[in-house]
MDAnalysis code that builds the backbone (N, CA, C; Angstrom):
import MDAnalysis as mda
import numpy as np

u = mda.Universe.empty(663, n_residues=221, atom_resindex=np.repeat(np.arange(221), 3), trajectory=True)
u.add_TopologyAttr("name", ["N", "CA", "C"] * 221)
u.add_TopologyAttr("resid", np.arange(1, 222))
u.add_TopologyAttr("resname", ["UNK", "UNK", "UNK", "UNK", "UNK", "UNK", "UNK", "UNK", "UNK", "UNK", "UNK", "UNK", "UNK", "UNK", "UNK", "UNK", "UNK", "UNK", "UNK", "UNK", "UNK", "UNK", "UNK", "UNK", "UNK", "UNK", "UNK", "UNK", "UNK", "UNK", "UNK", "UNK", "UNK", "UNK", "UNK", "UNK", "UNK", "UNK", "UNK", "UNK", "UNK", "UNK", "UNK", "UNK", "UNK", "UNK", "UNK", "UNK", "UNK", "UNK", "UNK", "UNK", "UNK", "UNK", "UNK", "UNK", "UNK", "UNK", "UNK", "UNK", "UNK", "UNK", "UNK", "UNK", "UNK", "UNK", "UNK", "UNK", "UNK", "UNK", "UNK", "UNK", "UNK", "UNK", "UNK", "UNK", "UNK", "UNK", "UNK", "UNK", "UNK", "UNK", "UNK", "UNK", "UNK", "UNK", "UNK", "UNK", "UNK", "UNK", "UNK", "UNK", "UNK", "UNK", "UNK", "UNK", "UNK", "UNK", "UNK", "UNK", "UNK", "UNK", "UNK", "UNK", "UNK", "UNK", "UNK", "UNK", "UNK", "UNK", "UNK", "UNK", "UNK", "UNK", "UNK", "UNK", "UNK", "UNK", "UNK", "UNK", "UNK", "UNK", "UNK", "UNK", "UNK", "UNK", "UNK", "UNK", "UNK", "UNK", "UNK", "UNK", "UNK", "UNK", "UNK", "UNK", "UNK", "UNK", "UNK", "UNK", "UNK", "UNK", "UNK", "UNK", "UNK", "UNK", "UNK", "UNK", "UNK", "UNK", "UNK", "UNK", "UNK", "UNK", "UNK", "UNK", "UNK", "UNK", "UNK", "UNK", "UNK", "UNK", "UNK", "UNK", "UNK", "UNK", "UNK", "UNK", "UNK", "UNK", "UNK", "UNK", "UNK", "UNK", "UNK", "UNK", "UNK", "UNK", "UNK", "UNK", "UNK", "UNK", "UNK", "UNK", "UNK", "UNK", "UNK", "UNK", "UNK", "UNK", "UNK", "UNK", "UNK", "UNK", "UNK", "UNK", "UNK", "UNK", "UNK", "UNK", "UNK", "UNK", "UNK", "UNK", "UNK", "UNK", "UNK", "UNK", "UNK", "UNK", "UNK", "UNK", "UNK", "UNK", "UNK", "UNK", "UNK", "UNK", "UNK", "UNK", "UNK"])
u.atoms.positions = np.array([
    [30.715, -11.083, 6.177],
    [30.122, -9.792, 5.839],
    [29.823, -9.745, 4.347],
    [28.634, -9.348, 4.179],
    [28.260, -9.337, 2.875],
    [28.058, -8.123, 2.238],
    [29.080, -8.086, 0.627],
    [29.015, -6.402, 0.303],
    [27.688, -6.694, -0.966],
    [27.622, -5.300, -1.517],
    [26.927, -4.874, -2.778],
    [27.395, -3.839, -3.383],
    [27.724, -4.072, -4.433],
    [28.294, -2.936, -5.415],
    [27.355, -2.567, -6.170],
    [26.894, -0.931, -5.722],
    [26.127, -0.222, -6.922],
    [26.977, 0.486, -7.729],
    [26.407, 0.518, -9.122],
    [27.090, 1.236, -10.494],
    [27.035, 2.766, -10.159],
    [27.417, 4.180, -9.707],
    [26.933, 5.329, -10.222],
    [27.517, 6.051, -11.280],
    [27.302, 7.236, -11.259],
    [27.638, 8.116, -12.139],
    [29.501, 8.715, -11.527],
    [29.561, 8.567, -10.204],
    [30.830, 9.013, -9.709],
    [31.633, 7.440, -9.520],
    [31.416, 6.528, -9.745],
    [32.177, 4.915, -9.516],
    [31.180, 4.407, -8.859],
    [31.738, 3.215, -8.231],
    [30.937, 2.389, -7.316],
    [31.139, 2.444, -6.169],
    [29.246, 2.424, -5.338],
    [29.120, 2.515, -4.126],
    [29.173, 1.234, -3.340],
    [30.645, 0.745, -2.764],
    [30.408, -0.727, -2.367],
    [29.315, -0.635, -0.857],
    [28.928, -1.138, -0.193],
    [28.311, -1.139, 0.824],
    [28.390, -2.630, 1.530],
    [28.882, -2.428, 2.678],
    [28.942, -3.810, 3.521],
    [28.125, -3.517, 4.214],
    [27.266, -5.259, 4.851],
    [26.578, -5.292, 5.973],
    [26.733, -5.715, 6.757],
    [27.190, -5.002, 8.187],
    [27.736, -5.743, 8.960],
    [26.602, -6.286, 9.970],
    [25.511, -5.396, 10.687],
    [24.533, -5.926, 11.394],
    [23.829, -4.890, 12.072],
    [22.548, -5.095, 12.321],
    [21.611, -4.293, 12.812],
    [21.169, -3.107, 11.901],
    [21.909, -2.070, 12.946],
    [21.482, -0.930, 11.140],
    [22.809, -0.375, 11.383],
    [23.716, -1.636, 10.968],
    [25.377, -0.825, 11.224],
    [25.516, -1.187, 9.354],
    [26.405, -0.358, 9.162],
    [26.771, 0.115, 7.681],
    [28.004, 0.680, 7.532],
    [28.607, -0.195, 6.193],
    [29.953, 0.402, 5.907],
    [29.754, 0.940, 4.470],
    [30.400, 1.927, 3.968],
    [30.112, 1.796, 2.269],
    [31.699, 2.571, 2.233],
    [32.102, 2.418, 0.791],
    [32.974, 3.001, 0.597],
    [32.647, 3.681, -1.341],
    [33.226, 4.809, -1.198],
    [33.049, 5.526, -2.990],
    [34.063, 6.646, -2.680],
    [34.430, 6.646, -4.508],
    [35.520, 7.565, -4.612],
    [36.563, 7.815, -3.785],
    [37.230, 6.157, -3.376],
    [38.288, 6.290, -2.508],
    [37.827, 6.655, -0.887],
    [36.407, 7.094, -0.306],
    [36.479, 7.387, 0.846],
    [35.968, 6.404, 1.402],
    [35.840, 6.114, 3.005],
    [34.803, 5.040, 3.852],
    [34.213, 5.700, 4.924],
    [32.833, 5.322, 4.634],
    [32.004, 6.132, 5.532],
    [31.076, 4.409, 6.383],
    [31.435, 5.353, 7.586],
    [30.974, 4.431, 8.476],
    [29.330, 4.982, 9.007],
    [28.634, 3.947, 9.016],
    [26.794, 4.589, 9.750],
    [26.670, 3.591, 10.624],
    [26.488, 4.332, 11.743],
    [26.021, 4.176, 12.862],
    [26.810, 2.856, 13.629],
    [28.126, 2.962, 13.388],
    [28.991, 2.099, 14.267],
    [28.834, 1.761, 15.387],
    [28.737, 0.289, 15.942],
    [28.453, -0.209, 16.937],
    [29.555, -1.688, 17.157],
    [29.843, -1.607, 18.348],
    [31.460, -2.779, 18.705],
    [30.411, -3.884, 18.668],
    [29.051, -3.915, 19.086],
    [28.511, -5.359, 18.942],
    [28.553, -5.981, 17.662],
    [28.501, -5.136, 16.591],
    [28.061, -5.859, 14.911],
    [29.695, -5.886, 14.341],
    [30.616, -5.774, 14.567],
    [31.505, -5.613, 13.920],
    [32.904, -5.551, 14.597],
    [33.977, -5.762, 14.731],
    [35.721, -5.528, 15.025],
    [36.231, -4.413, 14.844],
    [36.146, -3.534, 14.784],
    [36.515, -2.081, 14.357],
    [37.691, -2.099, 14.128],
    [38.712, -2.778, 14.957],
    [40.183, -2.505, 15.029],
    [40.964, -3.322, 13.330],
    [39.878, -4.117, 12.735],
    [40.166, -4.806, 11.552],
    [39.162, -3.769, 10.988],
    [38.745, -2.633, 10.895],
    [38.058, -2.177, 9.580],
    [38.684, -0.892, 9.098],
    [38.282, -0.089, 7.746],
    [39.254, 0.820, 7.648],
    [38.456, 2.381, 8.298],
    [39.619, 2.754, 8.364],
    [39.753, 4.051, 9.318],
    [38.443, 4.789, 8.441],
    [37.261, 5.659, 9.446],
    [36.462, 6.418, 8.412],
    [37.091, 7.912, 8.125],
    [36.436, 8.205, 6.473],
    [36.776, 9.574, 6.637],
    [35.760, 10.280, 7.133],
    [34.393, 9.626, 6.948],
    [33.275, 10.136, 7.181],
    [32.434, 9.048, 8.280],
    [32.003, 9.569, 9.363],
    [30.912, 8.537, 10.455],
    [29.557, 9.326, 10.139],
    [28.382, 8.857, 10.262],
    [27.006, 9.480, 10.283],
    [26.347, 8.328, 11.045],
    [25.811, 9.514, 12.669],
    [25.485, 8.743, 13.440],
    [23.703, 9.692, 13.587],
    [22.937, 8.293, 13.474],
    [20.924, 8.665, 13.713],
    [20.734, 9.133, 14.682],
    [21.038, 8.664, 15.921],
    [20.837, 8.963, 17.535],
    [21.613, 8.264, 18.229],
    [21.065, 8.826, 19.297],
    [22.539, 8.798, 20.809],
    [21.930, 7.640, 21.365],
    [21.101, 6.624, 20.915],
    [20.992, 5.461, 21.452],
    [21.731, 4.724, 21.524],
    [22.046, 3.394, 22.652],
    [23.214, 2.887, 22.490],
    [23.702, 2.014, 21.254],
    [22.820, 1.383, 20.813],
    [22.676, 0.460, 19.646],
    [22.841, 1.344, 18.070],
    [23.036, 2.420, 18.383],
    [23.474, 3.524, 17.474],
    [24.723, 4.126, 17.666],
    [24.890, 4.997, 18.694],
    [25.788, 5.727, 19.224],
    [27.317, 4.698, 20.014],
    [28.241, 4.770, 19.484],
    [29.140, 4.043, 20.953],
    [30.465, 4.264, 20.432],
    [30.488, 5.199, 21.137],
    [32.123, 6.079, 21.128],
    [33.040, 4.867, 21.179],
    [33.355, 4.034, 21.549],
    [34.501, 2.801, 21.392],
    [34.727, 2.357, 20.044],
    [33.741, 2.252, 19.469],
    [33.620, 2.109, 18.133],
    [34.311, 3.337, 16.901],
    [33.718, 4.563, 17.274],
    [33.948, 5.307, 16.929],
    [35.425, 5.806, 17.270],
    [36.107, 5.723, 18.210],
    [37.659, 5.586, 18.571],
    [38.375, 4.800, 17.671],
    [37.666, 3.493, 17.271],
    [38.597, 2.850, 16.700],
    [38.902, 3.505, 15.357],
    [37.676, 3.760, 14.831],
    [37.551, 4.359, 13.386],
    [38.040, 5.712, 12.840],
    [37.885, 6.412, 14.197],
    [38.144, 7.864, 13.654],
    [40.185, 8.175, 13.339],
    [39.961, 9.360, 12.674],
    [41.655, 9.573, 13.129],
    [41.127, 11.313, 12.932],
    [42.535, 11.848, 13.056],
    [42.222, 13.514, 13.229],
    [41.248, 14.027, 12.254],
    [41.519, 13.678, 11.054],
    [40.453, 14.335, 9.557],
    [39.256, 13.554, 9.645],
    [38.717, 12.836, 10.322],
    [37.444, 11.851, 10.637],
    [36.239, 13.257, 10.256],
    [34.963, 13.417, 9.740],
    [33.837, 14.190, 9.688],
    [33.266, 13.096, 10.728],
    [32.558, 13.870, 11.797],
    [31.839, 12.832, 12.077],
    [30.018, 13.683, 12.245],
    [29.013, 13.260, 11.559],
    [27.582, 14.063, 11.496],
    [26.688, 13.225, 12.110],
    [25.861, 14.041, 13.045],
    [25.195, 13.357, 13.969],
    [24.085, 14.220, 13.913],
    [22.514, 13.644, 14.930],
    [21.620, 15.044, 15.354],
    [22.332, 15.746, 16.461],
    [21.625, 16.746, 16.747],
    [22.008, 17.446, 17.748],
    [22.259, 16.612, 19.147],
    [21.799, 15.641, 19.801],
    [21.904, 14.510, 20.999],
    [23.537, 14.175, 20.559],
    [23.712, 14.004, 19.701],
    [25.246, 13.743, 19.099],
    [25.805, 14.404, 19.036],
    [25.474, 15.207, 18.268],
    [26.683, 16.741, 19.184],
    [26.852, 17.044, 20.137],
    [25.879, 16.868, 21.361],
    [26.366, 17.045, 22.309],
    [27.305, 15.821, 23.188],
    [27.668, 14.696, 22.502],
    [28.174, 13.799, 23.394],
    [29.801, 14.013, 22.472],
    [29.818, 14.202, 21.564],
    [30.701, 14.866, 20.581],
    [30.651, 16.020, 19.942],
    [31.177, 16.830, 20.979],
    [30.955, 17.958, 20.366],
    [31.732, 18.946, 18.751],
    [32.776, 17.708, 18.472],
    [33.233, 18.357, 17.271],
    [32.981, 18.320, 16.189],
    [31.462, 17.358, 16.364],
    [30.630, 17.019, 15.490],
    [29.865, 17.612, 14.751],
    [29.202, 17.681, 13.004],
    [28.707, 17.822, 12.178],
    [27.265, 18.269, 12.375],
    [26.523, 19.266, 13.585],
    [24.943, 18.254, 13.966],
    [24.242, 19.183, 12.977],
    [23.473, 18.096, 12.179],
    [22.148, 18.215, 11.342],
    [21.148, 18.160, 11.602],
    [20.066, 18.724, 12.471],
    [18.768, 18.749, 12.342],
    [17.954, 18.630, 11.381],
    [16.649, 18.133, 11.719],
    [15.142, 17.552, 10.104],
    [15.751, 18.459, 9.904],
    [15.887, 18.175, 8.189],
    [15.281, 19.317, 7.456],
    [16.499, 19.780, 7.019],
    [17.763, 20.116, 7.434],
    [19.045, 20.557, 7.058],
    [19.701, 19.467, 6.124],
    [20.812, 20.458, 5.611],
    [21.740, 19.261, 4.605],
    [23.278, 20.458, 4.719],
    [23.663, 19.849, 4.194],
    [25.629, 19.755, 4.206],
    [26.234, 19.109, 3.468],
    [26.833, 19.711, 2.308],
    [28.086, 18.798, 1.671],
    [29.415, 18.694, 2.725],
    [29.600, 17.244, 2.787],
    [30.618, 16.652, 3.676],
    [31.360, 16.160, 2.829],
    [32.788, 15.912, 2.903],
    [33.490, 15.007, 2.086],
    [33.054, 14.969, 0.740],
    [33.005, 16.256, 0.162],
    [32.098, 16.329, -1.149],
    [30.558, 15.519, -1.229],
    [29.808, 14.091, -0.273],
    [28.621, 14.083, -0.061],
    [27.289, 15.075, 0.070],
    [26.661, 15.225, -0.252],
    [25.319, 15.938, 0.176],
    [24.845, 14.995, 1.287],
    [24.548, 15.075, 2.006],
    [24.039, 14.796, 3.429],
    [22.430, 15.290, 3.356],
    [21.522, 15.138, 3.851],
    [20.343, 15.314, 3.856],
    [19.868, 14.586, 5.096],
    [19.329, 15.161, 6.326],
    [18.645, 14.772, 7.626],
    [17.217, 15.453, 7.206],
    [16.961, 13.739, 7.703],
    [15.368, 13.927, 7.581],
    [14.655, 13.203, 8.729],
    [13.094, 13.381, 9.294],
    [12.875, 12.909, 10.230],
    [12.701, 11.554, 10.400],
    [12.978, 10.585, 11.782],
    [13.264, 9.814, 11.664],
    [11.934, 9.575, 13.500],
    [11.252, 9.512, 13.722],
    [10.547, 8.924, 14.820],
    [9.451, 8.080, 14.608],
    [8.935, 7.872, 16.351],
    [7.561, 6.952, 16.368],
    [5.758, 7.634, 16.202],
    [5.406, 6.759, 15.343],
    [4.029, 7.690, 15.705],
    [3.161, 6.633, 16.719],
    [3.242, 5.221, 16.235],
    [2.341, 4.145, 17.239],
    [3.078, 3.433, 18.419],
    [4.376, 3.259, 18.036],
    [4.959, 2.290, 19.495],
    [5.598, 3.410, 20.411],
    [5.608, 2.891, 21.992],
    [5.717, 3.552, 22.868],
    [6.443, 3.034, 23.955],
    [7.455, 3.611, 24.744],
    [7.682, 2.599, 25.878],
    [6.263, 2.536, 26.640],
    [6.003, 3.627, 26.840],
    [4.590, 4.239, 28.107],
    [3.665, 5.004, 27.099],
    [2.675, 5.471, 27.550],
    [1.412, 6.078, 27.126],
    [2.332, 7.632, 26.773],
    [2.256, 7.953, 25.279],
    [2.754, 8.919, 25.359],
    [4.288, 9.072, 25.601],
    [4.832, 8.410, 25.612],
    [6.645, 8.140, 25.196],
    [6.794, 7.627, 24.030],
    [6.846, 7.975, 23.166],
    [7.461, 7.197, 22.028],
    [8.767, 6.909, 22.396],
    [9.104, 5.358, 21.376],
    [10.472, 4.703, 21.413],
    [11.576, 6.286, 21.352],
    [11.148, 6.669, 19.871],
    [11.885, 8.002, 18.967],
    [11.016, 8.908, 19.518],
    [11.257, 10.405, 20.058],
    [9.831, 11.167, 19.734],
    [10.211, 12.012, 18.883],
    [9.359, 12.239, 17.500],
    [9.752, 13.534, 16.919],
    [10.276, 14.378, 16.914],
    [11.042, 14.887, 16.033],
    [12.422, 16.414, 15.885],
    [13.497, 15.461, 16.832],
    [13.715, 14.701, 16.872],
    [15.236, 13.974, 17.179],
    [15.898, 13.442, 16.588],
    [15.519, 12.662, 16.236],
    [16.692, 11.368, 15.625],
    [16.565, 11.580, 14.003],
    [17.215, 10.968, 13.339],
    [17.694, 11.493, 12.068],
    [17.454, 10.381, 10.901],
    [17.116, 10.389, 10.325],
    [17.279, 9.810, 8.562],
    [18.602, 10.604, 7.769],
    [18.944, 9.778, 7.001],
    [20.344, 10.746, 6.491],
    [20.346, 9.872, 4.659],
    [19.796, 11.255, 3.322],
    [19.886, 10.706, 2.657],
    [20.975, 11.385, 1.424],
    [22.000, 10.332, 1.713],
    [23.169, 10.760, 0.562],
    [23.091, 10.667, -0.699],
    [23.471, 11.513, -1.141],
    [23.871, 11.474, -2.851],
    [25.168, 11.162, -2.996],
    [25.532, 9.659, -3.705],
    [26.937, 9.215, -3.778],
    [26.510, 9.186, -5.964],
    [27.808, 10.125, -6.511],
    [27.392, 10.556, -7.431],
    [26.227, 10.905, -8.017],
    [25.254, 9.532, -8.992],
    [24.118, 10.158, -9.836],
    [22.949, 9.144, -8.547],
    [23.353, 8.606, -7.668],
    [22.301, 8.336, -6.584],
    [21.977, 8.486, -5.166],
    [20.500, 8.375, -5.246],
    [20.337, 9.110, -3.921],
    [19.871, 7.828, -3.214],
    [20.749, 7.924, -2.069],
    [20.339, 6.594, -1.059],
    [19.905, 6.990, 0.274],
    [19.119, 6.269, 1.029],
    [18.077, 6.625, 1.816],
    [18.398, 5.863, 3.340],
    [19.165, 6.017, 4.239],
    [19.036, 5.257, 5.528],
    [18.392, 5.855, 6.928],
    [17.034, 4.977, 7.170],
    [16.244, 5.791, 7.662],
    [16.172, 5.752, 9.217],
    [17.498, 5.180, 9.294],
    [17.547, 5.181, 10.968],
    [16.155, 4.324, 11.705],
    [16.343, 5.029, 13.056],
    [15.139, 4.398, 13.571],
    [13.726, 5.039, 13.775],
    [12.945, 4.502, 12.658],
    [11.128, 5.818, 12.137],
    [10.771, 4.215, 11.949],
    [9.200, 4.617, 12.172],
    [8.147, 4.571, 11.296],
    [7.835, 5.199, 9.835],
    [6.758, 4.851, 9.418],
    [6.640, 5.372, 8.132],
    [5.438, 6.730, 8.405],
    [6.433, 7.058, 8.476],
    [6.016, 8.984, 8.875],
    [5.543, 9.690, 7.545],
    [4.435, 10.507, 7.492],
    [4.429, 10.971, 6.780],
    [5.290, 11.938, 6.014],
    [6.116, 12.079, 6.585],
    [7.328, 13.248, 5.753],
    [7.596, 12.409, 4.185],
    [7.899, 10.790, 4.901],
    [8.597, 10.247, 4.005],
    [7.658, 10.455, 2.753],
    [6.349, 11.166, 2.810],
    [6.266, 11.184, 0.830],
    [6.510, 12.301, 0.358],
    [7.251, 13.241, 1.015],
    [8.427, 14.327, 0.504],
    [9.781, 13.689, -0.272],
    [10.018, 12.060, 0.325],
    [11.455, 12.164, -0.659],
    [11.093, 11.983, -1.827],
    [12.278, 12.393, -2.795],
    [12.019, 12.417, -4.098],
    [13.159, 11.483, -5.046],
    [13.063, 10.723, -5.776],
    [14.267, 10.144, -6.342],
    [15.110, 9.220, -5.499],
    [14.837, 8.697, -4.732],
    [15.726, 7.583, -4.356],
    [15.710, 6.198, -4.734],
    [16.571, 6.005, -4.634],
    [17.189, 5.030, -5.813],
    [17.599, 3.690, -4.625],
    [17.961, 4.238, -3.968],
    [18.052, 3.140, -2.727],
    [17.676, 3.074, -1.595],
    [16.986, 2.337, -0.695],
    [16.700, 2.728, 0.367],
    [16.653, 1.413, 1.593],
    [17.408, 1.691, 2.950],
    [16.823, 1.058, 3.859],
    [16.270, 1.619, 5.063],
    [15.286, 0.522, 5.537],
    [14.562, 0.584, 5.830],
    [14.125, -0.320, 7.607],
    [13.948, 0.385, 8.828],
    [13.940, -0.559, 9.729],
    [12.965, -1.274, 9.811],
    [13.254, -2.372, 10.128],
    [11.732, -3.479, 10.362],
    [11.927, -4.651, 11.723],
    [11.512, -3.960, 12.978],
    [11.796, -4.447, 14.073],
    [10.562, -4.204, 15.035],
    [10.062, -4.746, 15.703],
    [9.095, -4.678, 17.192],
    [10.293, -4.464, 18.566],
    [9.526, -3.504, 19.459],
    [8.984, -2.413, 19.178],
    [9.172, -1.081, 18.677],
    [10.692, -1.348, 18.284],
    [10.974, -0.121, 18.442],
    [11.074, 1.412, 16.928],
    [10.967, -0.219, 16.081],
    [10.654, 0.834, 14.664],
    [9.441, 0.136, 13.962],
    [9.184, -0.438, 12.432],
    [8.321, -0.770, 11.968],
    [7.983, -2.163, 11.708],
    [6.654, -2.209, 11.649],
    [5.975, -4.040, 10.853],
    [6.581, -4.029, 9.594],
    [6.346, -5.063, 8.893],
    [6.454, -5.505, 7.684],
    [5.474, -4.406, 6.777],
    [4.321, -4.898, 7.584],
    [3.303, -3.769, 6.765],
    [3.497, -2.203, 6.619],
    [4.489, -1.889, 8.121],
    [4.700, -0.282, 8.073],
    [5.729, -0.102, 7.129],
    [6.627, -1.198, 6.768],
    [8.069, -0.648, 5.624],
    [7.355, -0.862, 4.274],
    [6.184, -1.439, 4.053],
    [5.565, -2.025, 2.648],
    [4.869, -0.344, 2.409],
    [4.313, -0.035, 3.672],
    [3.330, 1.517, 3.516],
    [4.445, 2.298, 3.022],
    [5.793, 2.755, 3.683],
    [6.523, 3.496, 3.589],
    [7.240, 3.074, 2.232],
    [7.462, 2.181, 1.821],
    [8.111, 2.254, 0.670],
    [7.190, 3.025, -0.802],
    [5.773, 2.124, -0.443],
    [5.368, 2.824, -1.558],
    [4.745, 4.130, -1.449],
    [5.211, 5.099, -0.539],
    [5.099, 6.650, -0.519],
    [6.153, 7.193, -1.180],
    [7.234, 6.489, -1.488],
    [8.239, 7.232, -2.125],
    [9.026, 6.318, -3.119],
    [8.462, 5.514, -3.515],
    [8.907, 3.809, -4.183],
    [10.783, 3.753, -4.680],
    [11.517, 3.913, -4.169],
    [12.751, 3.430, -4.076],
    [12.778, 2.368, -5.145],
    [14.173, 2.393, -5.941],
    [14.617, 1.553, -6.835],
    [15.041, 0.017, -6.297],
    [15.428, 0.251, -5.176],
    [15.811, -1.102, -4.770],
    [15.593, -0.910, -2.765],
    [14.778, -1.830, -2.347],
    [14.790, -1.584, -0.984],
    [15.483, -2.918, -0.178],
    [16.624, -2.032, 0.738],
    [16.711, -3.152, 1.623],
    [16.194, -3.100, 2.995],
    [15.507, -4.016, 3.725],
    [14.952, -3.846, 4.834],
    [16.316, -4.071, 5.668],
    [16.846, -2.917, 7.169],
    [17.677, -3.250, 8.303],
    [17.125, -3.215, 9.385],
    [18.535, -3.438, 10.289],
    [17.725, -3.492, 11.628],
    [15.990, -4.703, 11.972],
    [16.506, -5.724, 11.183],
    [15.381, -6.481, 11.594],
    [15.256, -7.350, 12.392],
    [15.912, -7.986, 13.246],
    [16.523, -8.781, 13.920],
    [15.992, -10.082, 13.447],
    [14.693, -10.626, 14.442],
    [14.385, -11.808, 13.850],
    [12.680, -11.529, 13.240],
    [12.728, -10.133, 12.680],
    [11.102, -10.423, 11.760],
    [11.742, -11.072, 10.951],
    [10.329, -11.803, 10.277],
    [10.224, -12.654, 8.964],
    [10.322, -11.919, 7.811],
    [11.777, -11.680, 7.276],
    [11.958, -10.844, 6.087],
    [10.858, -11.037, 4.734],
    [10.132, -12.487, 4.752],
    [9.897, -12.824, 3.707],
    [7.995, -12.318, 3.571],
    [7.896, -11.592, 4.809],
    [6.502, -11.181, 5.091],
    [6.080, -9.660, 4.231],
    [7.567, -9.076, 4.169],
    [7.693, -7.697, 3.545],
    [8.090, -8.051, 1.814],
    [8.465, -9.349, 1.563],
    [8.390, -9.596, 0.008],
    [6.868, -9.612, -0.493],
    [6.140, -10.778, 0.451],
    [5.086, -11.132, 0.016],
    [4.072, -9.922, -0.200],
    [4.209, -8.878, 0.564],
    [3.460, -7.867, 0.550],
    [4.060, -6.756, -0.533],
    [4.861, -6.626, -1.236],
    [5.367, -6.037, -2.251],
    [5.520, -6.779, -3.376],
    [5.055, -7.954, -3.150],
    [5.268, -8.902, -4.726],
    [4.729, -8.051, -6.097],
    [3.641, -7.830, -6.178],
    [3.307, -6.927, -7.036],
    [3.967, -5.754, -7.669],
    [4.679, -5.408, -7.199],
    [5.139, -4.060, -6.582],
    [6.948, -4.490, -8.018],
    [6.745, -4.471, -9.201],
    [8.089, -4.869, -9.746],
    [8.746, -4.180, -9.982],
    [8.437, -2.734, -10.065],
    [9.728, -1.371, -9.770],
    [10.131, -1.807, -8.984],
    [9.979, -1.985, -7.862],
    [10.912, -2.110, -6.471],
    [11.420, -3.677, -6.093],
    [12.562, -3.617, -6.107],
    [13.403, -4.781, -5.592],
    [13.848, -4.608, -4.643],
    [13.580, -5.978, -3.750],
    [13.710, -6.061, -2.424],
    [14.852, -7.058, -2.273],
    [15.744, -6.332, -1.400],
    [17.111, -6.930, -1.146],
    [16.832, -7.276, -0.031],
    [17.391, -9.217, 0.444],
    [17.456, -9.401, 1.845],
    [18.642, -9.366, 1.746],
    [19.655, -8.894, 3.212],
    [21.106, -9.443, 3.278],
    [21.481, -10.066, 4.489],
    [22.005, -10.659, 4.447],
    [22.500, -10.956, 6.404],
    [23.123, -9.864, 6.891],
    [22.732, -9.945, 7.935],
    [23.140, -8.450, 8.876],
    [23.935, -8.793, 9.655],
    [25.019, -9.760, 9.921],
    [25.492, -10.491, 10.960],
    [26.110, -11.689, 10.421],
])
């Protein structure tokens, strides 16, 4: 598992990657778990969260076993509304809402499909569901965008400093859709998740220019 330590203004935000668009970070003494899943990771070897933030009730997102292992009574756990209802003692944030959690600012933002589809008119995601969630861990704002396209909302964010980003067929974006989406809101450092086997190096080549923004690959797995 591979970490990264960012500098902020409140200490450092370590962040592990464990796989897919599973995420550990820990700051100011707490560990917040995103979008825990028993396939990417051991749970029973990781530390207990104080905080979970789950995108959607998909399985590759959502999986209460996981979340058993992690939680204990003081656990926050913030989800969309699909998540509240499978947990109901849950945090649910709809677009557009925010919540200081665990002293975090929380920020849900939209997170769906506009071109891929299972069927004509199904999107993978369909709009007003699933969630983006962008925290402020001290003086930065970091960006995990769940499972979207590059939606137009995204040139509403403002100031982020970090951001990932999915890059997968079919169910979130091309190379070209995370290259569009980044530079609507140009992030200080982008890491592409959830990619399984795209060619990470297709989303460098297309941002080479691009030297504000640094592009982090990590192993996800």
């Amino acid at each position: 598992m591979q970490t990264d330590t960012i500098k902020t203004a409140g200490g450092d935000l370590v962040i592990t990657f464990l796989g897919h668009a599973t995420l550990m970070a820990a700051f100011d003494g707490k560990t917040i778990h995103l979008d825990p899943v028993s396939a990417e990771a051991d749970y029973a070897k990781l530390p207990q969260a104080d905080l979970i933030l789950v995108s959607h009730d998909h399985y590759d997102h959502l999986d209460p076993e996981a979340i058993k292992l992690i939680r204990t009574p003081a656990t926050k756990i913030v989800g969309n509304p699909d998540v509240g209802r499978q947990i109901p003692e849950a945090i649910v944030l709809k677009n557009g809402e925010s919540q200081i959690v665990e002293g975090l600012k929380i920020e849900a933002v939209p997170a769906y499909n506009i071109k891929h589809e299972m069927s004509p008119g199904k999107p993978f995601h369909p709009r007003g569901i699933g969630n983006g969630y962008v925290v402020t861990f001290g003086d930065k704002r970091v960006y995990f965008a769940g499972d979207t396209e590059n939606v137009p909302e995204m040139k509403q964010l403002a100031d982020i400093d970090i951001a990932f980003l999915p890059m997968n067929l079919p169910y979130t974006m091309t190379p070209e859709m995370v290259a569009d989406a980044a530079l609507m809101f140009r992030p200080k450092v982008l890491y592409p998740y959830h990619f399984g086997e795209t060619d990470t190096s297709e989303l460098v080549s297309l941002l080479e220019d691009e030297k504000d923004i640094e592009i982090r690959i990590r192993k996800m797995k």
